[in-house]
One Martini backbone bead per residue (centre of mass of N, CA, C, O) as a GRO file, in nm:
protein
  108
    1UNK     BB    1   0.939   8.026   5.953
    2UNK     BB    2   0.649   7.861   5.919
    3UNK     BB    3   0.596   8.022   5.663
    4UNK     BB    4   0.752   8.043   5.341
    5UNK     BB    5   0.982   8.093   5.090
    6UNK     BB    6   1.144   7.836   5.182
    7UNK     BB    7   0.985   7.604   5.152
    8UNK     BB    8   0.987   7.668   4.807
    9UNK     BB    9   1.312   7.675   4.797
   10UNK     BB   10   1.327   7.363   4.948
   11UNK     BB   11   1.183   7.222   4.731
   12UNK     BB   12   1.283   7.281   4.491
   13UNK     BB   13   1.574   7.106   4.563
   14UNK     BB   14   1.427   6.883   4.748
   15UNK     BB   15   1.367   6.934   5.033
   16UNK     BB   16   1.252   6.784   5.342
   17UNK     BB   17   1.018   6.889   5.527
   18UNK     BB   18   1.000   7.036   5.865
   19UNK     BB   19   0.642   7.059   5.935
   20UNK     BB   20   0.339   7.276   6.093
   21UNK     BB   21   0.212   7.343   5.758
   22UNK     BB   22   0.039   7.157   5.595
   23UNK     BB   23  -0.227   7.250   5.561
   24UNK     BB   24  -0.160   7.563   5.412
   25UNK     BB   25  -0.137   7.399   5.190
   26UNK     BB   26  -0.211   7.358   4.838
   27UNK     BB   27  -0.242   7.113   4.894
   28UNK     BB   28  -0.157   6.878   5.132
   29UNK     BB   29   0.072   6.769   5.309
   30UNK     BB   30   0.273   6.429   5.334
   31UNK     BB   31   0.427   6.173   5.427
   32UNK     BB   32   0.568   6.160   5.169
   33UNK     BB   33   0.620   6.494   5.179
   34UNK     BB   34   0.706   6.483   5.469
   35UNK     BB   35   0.783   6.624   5.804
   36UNK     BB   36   0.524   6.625   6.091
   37UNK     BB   37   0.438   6.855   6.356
   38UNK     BB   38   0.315   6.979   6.666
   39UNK     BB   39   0.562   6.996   6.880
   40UNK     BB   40   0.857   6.997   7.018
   41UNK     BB   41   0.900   6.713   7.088
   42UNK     BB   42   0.832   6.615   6.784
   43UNK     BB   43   1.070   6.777   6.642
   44UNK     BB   44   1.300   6.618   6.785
   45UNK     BB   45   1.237   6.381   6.654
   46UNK     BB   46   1.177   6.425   6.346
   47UNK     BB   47   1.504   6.514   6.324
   48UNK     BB   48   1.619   6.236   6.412
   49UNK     BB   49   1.441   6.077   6.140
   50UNK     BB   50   1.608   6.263   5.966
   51UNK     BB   51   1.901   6.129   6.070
   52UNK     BB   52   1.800   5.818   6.024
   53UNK     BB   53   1.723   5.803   5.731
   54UNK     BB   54   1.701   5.609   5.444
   55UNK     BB   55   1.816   5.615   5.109
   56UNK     BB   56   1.509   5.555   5.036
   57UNK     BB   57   1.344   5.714   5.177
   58UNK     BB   58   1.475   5.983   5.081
   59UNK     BB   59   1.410   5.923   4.739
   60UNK     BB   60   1.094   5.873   4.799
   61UNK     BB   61   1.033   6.198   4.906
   62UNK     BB   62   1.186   6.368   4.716
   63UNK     BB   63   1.016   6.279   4.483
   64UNK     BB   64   0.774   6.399   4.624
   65UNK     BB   65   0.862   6.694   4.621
   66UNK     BB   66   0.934   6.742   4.328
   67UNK     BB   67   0.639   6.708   4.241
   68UNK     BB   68   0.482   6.890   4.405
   69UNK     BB   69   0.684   7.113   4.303
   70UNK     BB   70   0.558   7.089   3.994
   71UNK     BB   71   0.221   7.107   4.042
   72UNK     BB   72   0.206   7.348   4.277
   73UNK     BB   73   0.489   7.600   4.264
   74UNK     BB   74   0.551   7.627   4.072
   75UNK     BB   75   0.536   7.886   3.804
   76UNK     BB   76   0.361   7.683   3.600
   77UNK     BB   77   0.162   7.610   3.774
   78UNK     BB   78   0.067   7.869   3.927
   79UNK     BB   79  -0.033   7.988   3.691
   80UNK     BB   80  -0.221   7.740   3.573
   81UNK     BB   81  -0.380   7.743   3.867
   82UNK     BB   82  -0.490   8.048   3.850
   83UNK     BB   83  -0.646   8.050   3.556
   84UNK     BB   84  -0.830   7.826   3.653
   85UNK     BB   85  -0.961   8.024   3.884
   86UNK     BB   86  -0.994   8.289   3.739
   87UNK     BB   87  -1.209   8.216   3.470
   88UNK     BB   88  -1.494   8.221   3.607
   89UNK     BB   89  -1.432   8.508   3.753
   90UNK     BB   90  -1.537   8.888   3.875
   91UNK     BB   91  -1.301   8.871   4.038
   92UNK     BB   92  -1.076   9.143   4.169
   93UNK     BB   93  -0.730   9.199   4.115
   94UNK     BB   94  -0.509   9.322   4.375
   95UNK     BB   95  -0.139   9.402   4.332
   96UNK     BB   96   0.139   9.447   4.496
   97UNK     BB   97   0.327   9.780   4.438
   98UNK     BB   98   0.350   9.925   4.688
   99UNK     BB   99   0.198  10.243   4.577
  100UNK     BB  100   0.094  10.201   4.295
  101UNK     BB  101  -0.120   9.980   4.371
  102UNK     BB  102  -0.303  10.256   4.504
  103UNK     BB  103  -0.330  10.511   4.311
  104UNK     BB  104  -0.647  10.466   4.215
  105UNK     BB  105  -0.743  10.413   4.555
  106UNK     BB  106  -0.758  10.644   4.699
  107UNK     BB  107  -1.076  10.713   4.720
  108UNK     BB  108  -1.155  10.504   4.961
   0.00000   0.00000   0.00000
């Protein structure tokens, strides 16, 4: 999958991504934790270049992607960032829980 639950769930552990969604997330990744790719002949280009880089490399960017998820990824910095967003805001939150979560939205 382009974006899923893996890119945050192999940032959490240190993985440096390699993806053509950087721009998807907030912030946008960079080159600094991330490997970036455009099309097949790039992701091919760049999976070689993550099979050849140096362990500073490796040390300089793991250390940009825990950096990345612990600021804006993880549970606590999510909730931090999601209440400093809607602390001003009227507007309503209605989240999915199955079928319960729109049992008062029937007449709709």
């Amino acid at each position: 999958m382009p974006l899923c639950h893996h890119l945050i769930e192999g940032m959490k552990v240190g993985a440096i991504p390699i993806t053509n969604c950087e721009n998807l997330l907030s912030p946008k990744l960079t080159s600094e934790n991330s490997l970036q790719f455009s099309n097949l002949n790039d992701l091919i280009e760049k999976i070689h270049h993550a099979l050849a880089m140096s362990k500073e490399e490796i040390i300089f960017k793991r250390k940009n992607v825990f950096d990345y998820y612990s600021n804006n990824l993880s549970p606590g910095s999510f909730r931090l960032n999601f209440m400093n967003l809607i602390k001003n805001s009227d507007k309503k939150i209605v989240c999915c829980d199955d079928d319960r979560s729109v049992e008062k939205y029937e007449n709709f």
